[in-house]
Structures are given as structure tokens and as C-alpha cells.
C-alpha atoms as an extended CHARMM CRD file, in Angstrom:
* protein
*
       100  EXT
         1         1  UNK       CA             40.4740000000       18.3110000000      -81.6350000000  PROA      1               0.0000000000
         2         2  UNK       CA             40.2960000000       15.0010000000      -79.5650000000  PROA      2               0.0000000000
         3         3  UNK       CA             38.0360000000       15.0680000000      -76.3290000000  PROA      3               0.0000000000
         4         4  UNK       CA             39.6400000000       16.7180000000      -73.4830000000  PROA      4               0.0000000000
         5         5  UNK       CA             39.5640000000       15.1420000000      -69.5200000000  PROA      5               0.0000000000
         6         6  UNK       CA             39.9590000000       17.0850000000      -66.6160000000  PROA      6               0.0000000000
         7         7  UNK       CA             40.1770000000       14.8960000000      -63.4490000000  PROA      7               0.0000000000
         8         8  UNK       CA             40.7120000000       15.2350000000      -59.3280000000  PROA      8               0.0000000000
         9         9  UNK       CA             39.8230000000       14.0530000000      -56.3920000000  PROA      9               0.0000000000
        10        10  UNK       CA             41.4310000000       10.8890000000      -54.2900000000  PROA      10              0.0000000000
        11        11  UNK       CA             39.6180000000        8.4980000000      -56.8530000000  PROA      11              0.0000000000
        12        12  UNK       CA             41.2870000000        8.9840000000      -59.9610000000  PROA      12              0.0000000000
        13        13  UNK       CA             38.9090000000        9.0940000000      -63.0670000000  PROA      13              0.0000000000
        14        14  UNK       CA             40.9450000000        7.3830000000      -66.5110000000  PROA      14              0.0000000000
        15        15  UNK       CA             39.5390000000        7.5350000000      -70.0230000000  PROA      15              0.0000000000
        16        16  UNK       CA             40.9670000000        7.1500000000      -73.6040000000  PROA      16              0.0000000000
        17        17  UNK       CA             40.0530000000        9.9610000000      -75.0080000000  PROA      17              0.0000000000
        18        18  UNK       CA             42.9450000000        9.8200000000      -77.7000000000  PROA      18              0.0000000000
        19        19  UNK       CA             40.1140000000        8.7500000000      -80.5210000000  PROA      19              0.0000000000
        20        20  UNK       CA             37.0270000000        9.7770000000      -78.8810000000  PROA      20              0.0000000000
        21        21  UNK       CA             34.6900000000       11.0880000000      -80.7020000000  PROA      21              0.0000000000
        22        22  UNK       CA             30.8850000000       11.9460000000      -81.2020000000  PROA      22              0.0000000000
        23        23  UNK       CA             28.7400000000        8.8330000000      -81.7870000000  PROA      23              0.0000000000
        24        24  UNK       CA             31.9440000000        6.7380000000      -79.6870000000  PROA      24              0.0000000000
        25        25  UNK       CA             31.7700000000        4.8190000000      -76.8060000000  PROA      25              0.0000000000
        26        26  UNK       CA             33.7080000000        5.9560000000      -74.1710000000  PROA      26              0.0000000000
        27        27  UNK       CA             35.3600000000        3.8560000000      -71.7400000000  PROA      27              0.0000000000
        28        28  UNK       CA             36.0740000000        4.8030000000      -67.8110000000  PROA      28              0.0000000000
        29        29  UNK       CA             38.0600000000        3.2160000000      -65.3120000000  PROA      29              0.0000000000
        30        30  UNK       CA             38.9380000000        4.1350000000      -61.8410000000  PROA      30              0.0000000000
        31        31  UNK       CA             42.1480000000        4.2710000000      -59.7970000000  PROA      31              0.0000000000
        32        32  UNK       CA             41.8540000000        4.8070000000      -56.0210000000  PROA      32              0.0000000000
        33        33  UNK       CA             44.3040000000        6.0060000000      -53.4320000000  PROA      33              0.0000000000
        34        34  UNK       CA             44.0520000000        4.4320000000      -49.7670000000  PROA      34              0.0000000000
        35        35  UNK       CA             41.3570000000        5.2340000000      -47.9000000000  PROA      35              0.0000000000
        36        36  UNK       CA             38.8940000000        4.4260000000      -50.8800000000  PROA      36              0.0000000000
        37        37  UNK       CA             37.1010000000        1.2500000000      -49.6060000000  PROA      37              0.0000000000
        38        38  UNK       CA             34.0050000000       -0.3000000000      -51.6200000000  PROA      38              0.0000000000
        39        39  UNK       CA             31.1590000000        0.0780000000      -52.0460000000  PROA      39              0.0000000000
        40        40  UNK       CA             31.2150000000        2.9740000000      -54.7620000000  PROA      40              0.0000000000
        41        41  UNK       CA             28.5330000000        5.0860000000      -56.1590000000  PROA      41              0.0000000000
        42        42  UNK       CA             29.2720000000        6.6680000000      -59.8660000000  PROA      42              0.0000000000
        43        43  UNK       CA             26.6830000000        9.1510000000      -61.1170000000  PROA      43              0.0000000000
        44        44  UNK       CA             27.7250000000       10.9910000000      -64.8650000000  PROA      44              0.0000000000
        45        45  UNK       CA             25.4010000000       13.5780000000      -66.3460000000  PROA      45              0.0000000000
        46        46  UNK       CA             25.1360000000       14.2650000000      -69.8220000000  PROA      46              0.0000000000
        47        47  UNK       CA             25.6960000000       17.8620000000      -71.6720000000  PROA      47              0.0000000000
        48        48  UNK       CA             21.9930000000       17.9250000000      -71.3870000000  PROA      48              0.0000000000
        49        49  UNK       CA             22.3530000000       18.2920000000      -67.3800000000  PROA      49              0.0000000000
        50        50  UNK       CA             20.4200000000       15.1670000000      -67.4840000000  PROA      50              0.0000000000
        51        51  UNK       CA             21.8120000000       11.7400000000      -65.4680000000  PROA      51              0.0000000000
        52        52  UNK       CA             22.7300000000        8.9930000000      -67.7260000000  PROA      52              0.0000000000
        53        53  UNK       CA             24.3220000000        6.6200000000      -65.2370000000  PROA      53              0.0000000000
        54        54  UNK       CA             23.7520000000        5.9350000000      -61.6700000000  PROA      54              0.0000000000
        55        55  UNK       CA             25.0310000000        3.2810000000      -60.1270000000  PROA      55              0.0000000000
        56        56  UNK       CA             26.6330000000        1.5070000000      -56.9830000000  PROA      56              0.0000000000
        57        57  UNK       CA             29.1660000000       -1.2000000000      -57.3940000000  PROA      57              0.0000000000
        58        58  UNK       CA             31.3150000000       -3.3480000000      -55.5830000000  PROA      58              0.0000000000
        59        59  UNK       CA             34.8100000000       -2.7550000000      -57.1040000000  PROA      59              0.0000000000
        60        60  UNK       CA             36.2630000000       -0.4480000000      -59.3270000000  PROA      60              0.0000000000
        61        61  UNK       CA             36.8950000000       -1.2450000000      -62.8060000000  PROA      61              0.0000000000
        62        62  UNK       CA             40.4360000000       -0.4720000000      -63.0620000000  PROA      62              0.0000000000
        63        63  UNK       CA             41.2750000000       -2.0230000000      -66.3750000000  PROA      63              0.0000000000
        64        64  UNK       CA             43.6420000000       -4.4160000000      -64.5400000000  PROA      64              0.0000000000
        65        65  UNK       CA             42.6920000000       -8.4360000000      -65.2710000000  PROA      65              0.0000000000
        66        66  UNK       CA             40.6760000000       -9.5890000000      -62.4330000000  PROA      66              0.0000000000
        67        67  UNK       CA             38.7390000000       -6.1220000000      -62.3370000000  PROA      67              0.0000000000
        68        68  UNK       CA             35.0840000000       -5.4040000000      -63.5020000000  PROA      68              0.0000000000
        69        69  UNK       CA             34.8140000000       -4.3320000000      -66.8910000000  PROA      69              0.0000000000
        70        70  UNK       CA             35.1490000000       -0.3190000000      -67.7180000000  PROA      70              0.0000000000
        71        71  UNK       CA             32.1370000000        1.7900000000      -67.6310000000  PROA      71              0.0000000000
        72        72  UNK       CA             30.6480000000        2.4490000000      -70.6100000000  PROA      72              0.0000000000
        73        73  UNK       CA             28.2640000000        5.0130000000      -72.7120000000  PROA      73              0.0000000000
        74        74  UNK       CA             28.1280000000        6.7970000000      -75.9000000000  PROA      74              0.0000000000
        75        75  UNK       CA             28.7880000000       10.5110000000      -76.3080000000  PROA      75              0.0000000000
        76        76  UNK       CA             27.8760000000       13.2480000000      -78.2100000000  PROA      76              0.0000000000
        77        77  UNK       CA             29.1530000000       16.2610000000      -78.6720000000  PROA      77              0.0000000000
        78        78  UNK       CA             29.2720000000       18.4870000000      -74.9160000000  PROA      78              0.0000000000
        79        79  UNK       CA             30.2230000000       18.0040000000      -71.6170000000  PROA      79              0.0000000000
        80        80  UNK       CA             29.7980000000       15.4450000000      -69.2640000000  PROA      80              0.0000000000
        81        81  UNK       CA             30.5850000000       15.3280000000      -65.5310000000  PROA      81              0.0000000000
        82        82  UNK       CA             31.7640000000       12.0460000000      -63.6700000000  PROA      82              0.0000000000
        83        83  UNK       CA             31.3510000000       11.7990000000      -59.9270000000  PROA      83              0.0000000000
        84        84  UNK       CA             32.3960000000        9.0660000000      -57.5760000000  PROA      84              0.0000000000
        85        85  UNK       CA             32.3480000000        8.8560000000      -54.2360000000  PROA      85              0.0000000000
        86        86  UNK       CA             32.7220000000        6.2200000000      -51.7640000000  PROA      86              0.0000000000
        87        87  UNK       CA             29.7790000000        5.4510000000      -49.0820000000  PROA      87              0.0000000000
        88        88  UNK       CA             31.4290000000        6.1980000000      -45.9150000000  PROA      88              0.0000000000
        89        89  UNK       CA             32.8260000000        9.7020000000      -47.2820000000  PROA      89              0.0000000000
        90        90  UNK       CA             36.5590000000        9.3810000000      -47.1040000000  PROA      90              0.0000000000
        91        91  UNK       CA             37.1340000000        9.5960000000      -50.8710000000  PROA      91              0.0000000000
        92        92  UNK       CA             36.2150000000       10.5530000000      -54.3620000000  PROA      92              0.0000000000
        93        93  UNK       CA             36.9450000000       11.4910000000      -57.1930000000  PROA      93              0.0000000000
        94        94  UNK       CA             35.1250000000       13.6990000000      -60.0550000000  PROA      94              0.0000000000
        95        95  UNK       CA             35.7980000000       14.4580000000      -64.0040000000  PROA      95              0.0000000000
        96        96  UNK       CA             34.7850000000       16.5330000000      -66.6060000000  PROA      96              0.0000000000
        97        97  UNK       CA             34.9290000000       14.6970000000      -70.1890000000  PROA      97              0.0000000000
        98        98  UNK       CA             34.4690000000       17.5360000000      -72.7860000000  PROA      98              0.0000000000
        99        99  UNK       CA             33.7930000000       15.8790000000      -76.6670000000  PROA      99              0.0000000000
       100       100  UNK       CA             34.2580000000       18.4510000000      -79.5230000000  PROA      100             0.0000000000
């Protein structure tokens, strides 16, 4: 079974999770609706409950040519939950990546 993606939120969360796998990297990019405006903080936890990444940046990577690169980490198998949020409140977005 491939890895499974549930996303919401006004900051849409976007992963390829056709061939992800244990021992993969995966790859996140962002999408945000209007009143998203930078700077961004992205916190994902591991299956462990533990944090892996936290981090504020500028833009969102959003796969297009002129955006940051895509977020990256490797996975095992279990479930990891992706947060983002903007500073001043008005949006975000959250994820849970499940790898089987």
C-alpha cells in the first residue's frame, strides 16, 4: 500500500506519495490561499511524537521555478504530522503523512 496524505487547512500541504516508501525521502511543498503572507513556520513530528523539523522561512516552496526547494526528510514506517502556520495567524495549514 503506498503512503496515504490527509491534508486541510488554508495552506495546502502537497506530497508525492505515489512511491513513498520506508527508508524514502519525502518531498513537501506548500500551496497557499490569500490571506497567507510570509513569514511561515513548519514544524513535522515524527511517529515517535518527537519533532524532526522546525523551521521559519521566507517563502513557500511550491515546486513552481523561482520557489525554494521542497522540504525534505526521510521516513520510516508511522505517522507523521505537518503543521504550518503563518506568523500573524490568518492561515495554516496541517497534514498527516501515514507510511505503511
Amino acid at each position: 500500500m503506498p503512503a496515504k496524505l490527509d491534508a486541510s487547512g488554508d495552506i495546502e500541504v502537497i506530497c508525492n506519495i505515489h512511491d513513498l516508501a520506508p527508508g524514502k525521502m519525502a518531498r513537501i511543498v506548500f500551496r497557499a490561499f490569500d490571506d497567507a503572507t510570509p513569514p511561515f513556520k513548519i514544524r513535522i513530528r515524527a511517529p515517535s511524537g518527537a519533532t524532526i523539523l522546525e523551521r521559519v522561512i521566507r517563502d513557500l516552496p511550491t515546486g513552481g521555478p523561482q520557489s525554494p526547494p521542497p522540504i525534505t526528510f526521510a521516513v520510516a514506517k508511522g505517522e507523521y504530522h505537518i503543521l504550518i502556520t503563518d506568523f500573524r495567524g490568518n492561515a495554516e495549514g496541517g497534514a498527516t503523512l501515514v507510511v505503511s
